[in-house]
C-alpha positions, 0 to 999 in steps of 0.5 A: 548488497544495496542499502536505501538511503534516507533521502531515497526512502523519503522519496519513494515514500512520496510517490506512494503518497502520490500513488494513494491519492491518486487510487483515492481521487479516482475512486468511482472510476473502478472503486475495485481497482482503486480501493486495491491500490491504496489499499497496497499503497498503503502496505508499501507507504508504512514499509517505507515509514517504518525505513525512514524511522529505522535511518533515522534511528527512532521506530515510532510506530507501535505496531505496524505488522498489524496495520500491514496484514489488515491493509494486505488482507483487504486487498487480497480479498478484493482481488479474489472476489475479482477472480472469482467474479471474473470467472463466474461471469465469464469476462 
């Protein structure tokens, strides 16, 4: 079984990082698939906070479960409205 490792975690933190700003700067390309994407950056970059807290011996976040289901459930809901709106159009 692999174990992340703190330097590892804190560098995958920093590509999602990357990946966040990114999906934010380049909003008005397609804000669908943007907003999706920092949204689900934003999933994976508390996941990967809250590992860092853990290695490090001390989880500060109050309560991040929530935080994650509100950030998931958005870009859940974008991805349905594609569906559904791909569907109805037709494209």
């Amino acid at each position: 079984m692999s174990h992340f490792t703190l330097e590892e975690t804190k560098r995958i933190l920093e590509k999602i990082d990357d990946i966040q700003r990114i999906a934010s700067e380049n909003y008005e390309d397609n804000s669908t698939l943007m907003a999706t994407i920092d949204h689900l950056a934003r999933v994976a970059g508390m996941f990967a906070d809250i590992k860092i807290q853990e290695l490090e011996g001390e989880v500060k976040t109050s309560n991040p479960q929530v935080y994650i289901q509100n950030k998931l459930d958005i870009a859940y809901s974008k991805m349905r409205k594609y569906e559904n709106d791909k569907s109805y159009y037709g494209f």
